[in-house]
C-alpha positions in Angstrom: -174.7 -110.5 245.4 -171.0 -109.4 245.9 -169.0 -110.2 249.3 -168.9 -106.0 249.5 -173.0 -105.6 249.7 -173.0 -108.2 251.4 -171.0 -106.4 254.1 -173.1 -103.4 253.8 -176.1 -104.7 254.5 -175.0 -106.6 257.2 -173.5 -103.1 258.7 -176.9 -101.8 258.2 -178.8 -104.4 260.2 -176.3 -103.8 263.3 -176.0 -99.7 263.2 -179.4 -99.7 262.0 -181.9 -102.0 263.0 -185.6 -101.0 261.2 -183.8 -99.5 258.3 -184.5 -101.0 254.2 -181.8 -101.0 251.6 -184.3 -98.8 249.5 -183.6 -94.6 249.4 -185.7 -92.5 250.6 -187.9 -90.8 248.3 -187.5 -87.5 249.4 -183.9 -85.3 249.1 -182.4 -83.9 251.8 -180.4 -80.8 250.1 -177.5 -79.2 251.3 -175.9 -75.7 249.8 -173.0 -73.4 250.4 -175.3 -72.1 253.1 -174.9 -75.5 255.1 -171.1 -75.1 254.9 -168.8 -73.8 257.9 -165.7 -74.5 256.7 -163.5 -75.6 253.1 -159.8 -76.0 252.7 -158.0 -76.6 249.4 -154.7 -77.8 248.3 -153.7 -77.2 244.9 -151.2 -79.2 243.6 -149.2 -78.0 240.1 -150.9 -80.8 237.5 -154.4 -80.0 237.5 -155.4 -81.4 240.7 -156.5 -80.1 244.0 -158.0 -82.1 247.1 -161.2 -80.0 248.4 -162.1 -80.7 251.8 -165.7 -79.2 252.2 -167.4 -79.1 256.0 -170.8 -79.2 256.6 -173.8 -79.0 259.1 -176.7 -80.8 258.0 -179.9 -82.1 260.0 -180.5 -86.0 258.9 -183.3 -88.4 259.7 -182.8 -91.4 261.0 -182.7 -94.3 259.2 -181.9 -94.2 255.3 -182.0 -91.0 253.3 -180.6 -89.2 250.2 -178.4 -85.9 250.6 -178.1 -84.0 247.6 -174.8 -82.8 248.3 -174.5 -79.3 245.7 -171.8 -76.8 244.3 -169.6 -79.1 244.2 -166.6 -79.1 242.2 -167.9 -79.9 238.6 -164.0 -81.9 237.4 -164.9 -84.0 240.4 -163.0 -87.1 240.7 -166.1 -89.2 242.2 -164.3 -92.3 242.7 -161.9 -90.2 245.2 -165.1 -89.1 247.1 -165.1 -89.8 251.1 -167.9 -88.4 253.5 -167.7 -88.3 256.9 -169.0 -87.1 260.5 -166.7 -86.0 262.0 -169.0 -85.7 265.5 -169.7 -89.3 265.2 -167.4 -91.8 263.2 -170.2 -95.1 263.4 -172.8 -93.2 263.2 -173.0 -92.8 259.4 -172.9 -95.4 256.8 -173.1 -94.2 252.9 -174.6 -97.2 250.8 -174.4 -95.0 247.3 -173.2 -92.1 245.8 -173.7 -90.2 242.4 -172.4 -87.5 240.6 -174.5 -85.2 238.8 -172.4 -83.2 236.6 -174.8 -82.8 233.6 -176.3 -79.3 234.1 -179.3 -78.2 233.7 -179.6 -76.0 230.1 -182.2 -75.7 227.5 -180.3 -78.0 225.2 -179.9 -80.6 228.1 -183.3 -80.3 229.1 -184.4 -81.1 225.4 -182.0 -83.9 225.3 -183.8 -85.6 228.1 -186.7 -85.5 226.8 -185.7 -87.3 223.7 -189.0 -89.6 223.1 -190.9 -87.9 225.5 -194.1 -85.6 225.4 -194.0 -81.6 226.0 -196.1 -78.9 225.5 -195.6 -76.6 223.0 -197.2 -72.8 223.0 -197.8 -70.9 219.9 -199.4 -67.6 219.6 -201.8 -65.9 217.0 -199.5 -63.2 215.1 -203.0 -61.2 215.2 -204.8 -62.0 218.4 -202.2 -62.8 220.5 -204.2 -66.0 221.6 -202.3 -68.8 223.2 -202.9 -72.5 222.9 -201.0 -75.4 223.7 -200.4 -78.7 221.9 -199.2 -81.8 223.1 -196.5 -82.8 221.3 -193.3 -85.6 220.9 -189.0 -84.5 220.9 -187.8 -86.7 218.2 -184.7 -85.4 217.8 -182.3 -82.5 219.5 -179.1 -82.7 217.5 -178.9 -79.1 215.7 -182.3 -77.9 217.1 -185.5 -79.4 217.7 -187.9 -81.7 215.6 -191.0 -82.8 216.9 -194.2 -84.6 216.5 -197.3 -82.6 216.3 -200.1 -84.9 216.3 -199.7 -86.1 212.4 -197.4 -84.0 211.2 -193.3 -82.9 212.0 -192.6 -79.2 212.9 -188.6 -77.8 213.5 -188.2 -74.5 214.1 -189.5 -72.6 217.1 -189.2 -68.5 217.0 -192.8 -67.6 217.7 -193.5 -70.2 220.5 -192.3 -71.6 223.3 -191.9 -75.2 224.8 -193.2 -76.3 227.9 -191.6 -79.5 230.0 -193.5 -81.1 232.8 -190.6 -81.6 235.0 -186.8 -81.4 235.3 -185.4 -85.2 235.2 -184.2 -86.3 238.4 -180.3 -86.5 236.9 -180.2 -82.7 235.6 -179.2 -80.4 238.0 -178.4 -76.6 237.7 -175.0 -76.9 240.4 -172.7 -80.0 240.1 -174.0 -82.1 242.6 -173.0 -85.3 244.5 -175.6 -87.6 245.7 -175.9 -90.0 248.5 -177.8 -92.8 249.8 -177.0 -92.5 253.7 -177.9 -94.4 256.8 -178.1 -92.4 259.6 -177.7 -93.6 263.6 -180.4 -91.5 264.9 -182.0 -88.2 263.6 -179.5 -84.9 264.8 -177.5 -82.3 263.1 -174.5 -83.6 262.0 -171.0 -82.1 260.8 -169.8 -83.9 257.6 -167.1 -83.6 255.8 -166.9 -84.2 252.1 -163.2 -84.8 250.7 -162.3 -85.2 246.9 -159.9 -85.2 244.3 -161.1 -82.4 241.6 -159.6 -81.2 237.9 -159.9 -77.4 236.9 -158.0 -76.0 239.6 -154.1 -74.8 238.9 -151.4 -72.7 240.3 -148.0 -71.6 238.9 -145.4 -70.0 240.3 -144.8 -66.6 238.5 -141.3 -64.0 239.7 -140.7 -60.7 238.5 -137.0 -59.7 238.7 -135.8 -56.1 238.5 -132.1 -55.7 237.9 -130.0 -52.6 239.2 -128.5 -50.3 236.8 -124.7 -52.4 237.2 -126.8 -55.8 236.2 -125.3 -57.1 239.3 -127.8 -57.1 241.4 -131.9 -57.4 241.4 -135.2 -57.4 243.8 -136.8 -60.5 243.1 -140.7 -60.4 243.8 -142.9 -64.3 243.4 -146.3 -64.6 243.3 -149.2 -67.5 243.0 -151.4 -67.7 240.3 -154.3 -69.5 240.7 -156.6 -70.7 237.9 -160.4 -72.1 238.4 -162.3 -73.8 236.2 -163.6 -76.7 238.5 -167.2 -75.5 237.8 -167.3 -74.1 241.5 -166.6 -71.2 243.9 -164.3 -72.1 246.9 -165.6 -68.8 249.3 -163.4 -67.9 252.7 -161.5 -70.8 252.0 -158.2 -72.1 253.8 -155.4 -72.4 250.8 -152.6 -74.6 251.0 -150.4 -75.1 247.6 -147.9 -78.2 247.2 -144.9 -78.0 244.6 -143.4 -81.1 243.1 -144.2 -83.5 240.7 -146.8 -85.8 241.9 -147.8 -88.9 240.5 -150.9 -89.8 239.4 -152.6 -92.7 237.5 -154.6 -91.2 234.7 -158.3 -91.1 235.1 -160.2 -94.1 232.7 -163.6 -91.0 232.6 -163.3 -88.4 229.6 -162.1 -84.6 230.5 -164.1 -82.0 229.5 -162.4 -78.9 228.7 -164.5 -75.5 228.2 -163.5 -71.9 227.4 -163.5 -69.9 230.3 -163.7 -65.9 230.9 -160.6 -64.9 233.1 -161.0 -62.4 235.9 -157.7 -61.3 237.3 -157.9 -60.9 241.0 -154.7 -59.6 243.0 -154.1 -59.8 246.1 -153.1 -56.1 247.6 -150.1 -56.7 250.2 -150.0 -60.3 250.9 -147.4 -61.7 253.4 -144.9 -64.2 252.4 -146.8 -67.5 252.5 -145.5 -70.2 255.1 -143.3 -73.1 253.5 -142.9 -77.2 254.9 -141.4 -80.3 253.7 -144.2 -82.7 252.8 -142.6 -85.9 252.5 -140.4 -85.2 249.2 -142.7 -82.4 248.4 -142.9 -78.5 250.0 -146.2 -77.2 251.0 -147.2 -73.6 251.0 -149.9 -72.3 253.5 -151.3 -68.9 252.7 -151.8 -67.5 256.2 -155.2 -66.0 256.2 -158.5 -67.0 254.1 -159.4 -66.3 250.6 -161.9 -66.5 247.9 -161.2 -68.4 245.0 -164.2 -68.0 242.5 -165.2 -69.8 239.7 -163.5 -68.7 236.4 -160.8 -66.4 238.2 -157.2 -66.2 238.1 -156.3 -64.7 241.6 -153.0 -64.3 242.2 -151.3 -64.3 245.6 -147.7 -63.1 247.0 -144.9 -66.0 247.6 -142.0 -64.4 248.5 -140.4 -60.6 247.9 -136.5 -60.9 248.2 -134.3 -57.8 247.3 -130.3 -57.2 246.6 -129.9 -60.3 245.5 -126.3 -60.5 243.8 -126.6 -61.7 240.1 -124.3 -62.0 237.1 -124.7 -62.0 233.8 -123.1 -63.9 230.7 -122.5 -64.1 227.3 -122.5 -67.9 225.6 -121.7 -69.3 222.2 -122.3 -72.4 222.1 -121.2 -74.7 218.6 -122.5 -78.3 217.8 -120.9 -81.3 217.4 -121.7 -82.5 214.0 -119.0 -80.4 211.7 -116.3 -82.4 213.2 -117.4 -85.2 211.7 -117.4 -83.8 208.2 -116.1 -81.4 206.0 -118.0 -78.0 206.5 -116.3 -74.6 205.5 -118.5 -71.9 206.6 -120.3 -72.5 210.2 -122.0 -69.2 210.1 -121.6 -65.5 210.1 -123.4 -63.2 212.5 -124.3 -65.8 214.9 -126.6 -64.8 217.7 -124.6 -64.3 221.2 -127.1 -65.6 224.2 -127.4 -63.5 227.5 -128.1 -65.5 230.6 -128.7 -63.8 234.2 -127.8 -66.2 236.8 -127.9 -65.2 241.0 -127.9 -68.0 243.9 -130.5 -69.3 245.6 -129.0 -68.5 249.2 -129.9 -67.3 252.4 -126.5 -65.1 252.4 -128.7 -63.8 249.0 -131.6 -62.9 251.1 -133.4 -66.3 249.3 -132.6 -69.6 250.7 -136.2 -71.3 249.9 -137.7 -73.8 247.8 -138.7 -71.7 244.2 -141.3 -73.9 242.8 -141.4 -74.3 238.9 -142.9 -70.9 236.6 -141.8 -68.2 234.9 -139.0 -65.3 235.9 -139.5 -62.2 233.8 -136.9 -59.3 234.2 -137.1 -55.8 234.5 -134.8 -53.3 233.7 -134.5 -49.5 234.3 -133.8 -47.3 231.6 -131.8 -44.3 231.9 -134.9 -42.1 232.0 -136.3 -44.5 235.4 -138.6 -46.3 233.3 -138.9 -50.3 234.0 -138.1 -52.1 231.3 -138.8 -55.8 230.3 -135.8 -57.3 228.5 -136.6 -61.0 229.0 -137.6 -64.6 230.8 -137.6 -67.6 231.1 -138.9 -70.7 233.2 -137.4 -72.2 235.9 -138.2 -75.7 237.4 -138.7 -76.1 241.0 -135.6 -75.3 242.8 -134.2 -76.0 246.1 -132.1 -74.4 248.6 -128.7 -73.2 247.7 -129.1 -74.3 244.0 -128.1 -71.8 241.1 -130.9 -70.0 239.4 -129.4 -69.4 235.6 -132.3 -67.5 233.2 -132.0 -67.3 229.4 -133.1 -63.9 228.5 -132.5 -63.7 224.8 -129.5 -62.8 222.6 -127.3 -59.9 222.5 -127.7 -57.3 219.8 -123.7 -55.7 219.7 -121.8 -59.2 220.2 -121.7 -61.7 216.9 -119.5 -64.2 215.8 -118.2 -66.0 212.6 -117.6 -69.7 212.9 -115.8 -71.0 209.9 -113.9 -74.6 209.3 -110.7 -73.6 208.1 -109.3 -77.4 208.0 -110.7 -80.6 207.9 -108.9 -83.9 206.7 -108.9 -87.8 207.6 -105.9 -89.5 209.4 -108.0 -93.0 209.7 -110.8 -94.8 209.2 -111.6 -98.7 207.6 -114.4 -99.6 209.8 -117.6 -98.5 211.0 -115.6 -97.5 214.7 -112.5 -96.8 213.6 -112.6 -93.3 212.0 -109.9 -90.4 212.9 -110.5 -87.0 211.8 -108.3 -83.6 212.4 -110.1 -79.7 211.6 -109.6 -76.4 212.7 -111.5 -74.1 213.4 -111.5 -69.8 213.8 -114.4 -67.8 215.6 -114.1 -64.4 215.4 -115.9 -62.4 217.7 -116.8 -58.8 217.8 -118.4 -56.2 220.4 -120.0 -52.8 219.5 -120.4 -51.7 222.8 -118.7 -49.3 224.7 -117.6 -52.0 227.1 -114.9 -54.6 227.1 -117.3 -57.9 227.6 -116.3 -61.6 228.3 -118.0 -64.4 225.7 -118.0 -68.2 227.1 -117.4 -70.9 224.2 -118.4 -74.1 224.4 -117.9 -76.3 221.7 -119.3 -80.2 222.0 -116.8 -82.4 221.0 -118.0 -86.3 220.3 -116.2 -89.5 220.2 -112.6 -89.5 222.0 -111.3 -85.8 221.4 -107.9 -83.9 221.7 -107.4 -80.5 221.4 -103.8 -80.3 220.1 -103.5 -76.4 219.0 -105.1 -73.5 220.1 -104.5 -69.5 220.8 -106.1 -69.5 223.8 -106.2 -71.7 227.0 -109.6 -74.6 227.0 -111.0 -76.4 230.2 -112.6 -79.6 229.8 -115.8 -79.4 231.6 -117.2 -82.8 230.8 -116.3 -85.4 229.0 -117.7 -84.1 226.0 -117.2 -80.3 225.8 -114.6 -78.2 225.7 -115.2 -74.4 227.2 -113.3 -71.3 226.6 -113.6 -67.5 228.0 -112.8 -65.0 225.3 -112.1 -61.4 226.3 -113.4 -59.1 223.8 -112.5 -54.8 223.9 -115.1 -52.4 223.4 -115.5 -51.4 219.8 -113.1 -54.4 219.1 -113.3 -57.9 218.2 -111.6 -61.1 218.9 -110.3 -64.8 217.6 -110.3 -68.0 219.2 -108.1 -70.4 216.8 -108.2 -74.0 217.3 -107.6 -77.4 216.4 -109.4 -80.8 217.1 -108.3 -84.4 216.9 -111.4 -86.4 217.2 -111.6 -90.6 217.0 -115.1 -92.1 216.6 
């Protein structure tokens, strides 16, 4: 016997004396109907700690509370009961989770080896009888023993089962051996890690008709399929990266339905530091059933000042190597950017999801015209969106010289090109087009048209002015030593 029993039974011949180390026959069961209170924090990698309150009546002595509805992704090793009335007055010797539910197949499973009853009845008579009769198998349907001979195949009959084994339950269930002080009603609370329970941040973003400034609206989605409904419960989210050691049990993934559930005029919810996490507290109590996505409002912002910008960016490979023609046409990206400020009406923590943009038209009518995803973002950082590429503005990148000035060994190469992109704009408006070209090895930009800023020490950034209707060059050349 281990040092830790051995503890445990000592604890049980001191808090209570005429007690055995055997369970009670009998279950004590407790349901949602037992419960007064449940508070859960959902964290953003599948994970949520439930904390579930109960008052149940126990006998003295040693027992066995079927604890049901619990979560069904339980974590069981994370499980911790306790009175909250009366810390020494409880001691829990064992605990199991029943998360095989109670179906036909399951049921048939069981009984593997077993004897049923099997019904038939007369196509003509309607006369029933009953045979007694052995599962031998339930992979793919049913074979069974009938007296002498093997029968599969059940359409006209039925099959009866004595009982349900004691392991199968209909609710995911958590089952404990307990010691109780004395015999009273006590309030317990039930804490546990769970899967099956998510949230996202998700922002909608409606620019002004100047694209220079935009209402910026968050929400909470929630997503459960923990196997459980979590009713009038107290919802607190945390955003950050949390670490966790991956579980040693097998996941079990299922297809769920999705009911979308909105929440009609929720406040902004309440935001705290949490050691190098923020927690969000919803302010009042919600549902959060089983196979729902709910969603719930974060934040609404509005005139928020944003910018917009057009980028070309090249790669770094064709100055290694002759290359001619880089490309005609080439796709111009749009990116919406806007601070994350308190002067901007913002000034919060954004945790990670998805920003999609809206856009009027000139009839009124909202318009999507892109997103992206952001990660979690603090205070006064900049919030920069990729929304796709622009339709009216190309470019042509083209190698219009390339030779070697060096080069015997394997780090001792020179090379010397130029280059020409020519842009072009067929909108009514003059626009502006950043370039930024990476440049390896040691690099030199020794001719050029137009004025470059080195923004790193590996990329080299231009801003090209281009007139409506009109198009424009950026010529220059590269000395590059690997």
């Amino acid at each position: 016997m281990g040092s830790r029993c051995i503890i445990v039974l000592v604890l049980m011949v001191l808090l209570f004396p005429g007690s055995s180390v055997m369970a009670a026959s009998q279950e004590k069961v407790s349901t949602l109907a037992d419960q007064k209170e449940v508070a859960v924090t959902i964290y953003n990698e599948n994970l949520a700690l439930v904390k579930d309150r109960r008052t149940i009546v126990l006998p003295a002595g040693e027992s066995v509370l079927a604890f049901r509805e619990v979560s069904g992704m339980m974590r069981p090793e994370t499980a911790l009961l306790q009175n909250s009335s009366e810390q020494n007055g409880l001691v829990v010797i064992e605990q199991n989770f029943d998360f095989d539910l109670l179906t036909p197949q399951k049921l048939l499973e069981k009984y593997v080896g077993k004897k049923i009853g099997v019904v038939k009845t007369h196509p003509t008579t309607g006369e029933e009888t009953v045979e007694d009769a052995t599962v031998l198998s339930s992979n793919n349907g049913v074979v069974l023993r009938v007296g002498d001979r093997i029968e599969t195949g059940f359409s006209g009959g039925r099959l009866i089962f004595p009982d349900v084994p004691d392991n199968l339950r209909d609710k995911p269930t958590l089952v404990m051996q307990l010691a109780s002080r004395k015999e009273s009603a006590q309030d317990l609370e039930l804490s546990y890690l769970t899967g099956g329970l998510n949230w996202q941040a998700d922002y909608v973003a409606e620019l002004n008709s100047a694209e220079s400034r935009l209402n910026l609206l968050g929400w909470v989605t929630l997503t459960n399929t923990s196997g459980t409904s979590y009713k009038n419960a107290r919802l607190q989210l945390v955003a950050g990266d949390v670490h966790q050691v991956q579980p040693i049990f097998e996941k079990k993934y299922r297809e769920q339905a999705v009911d979308i559930a909105y929440a009609a005029e929720a406040p902004r919810m309440a935001e705290e530091s949490l050691l190098d996490y923020h927690l969000y507290t919803l302010d009042r109590k919600t549902n959060i059933l089983e196979n729902q996505t709910k969603q719930v409002s974060l934040l609404q912002a509005d005139n928020i000042a944003s910018s917009k910008e057009y980028l070309l960016k090249g790669q770094d490979y064709y100055y290694r190597n002759r290359a001619g023609d880089l490309g005609t046409r080439i796709k111009v990206a749009v990116y919406l950017s806007f601070e994350n400020t308190k002067h901007e009406n913002l000034g919060l923590p954004l945790p990670k999801g998805i920003v999609r943009v809206y856009k009027q038209d000139s009839s009124g009518a909202v318009q999507f015209v892109g997103e992206d995803r952001i990660d979690h973002t603090s205070e006064n950082e900049t919030v920069r969106l990729m929304l796709g590429y622009a339709f009216d503005i190309t470019a042509d990148r083209k190698q219009t010289d390339f030779k070697k000035l060096a080069g015997f060994g394997e780090y001792n190469y020179v090379f010397e090109s130029a280059y020409r992109i020519e842009l072009k704009n067929g909108t009514d408006e003059e626009v502006v087009v950043r370039i930024v070209e990476p440049m390896p090895g040691d690099w030199q930009i020794i001719s050029e048209n137009q004025p470059h800023k080195k923004i790193s020490s590996s990329e080299a950034e231009w801003f090209i002015t281009i007139p409506a209707k009109g198009s424009a060059e950026l010529l220059y050349r590269a000395n590059v030593r690997f």
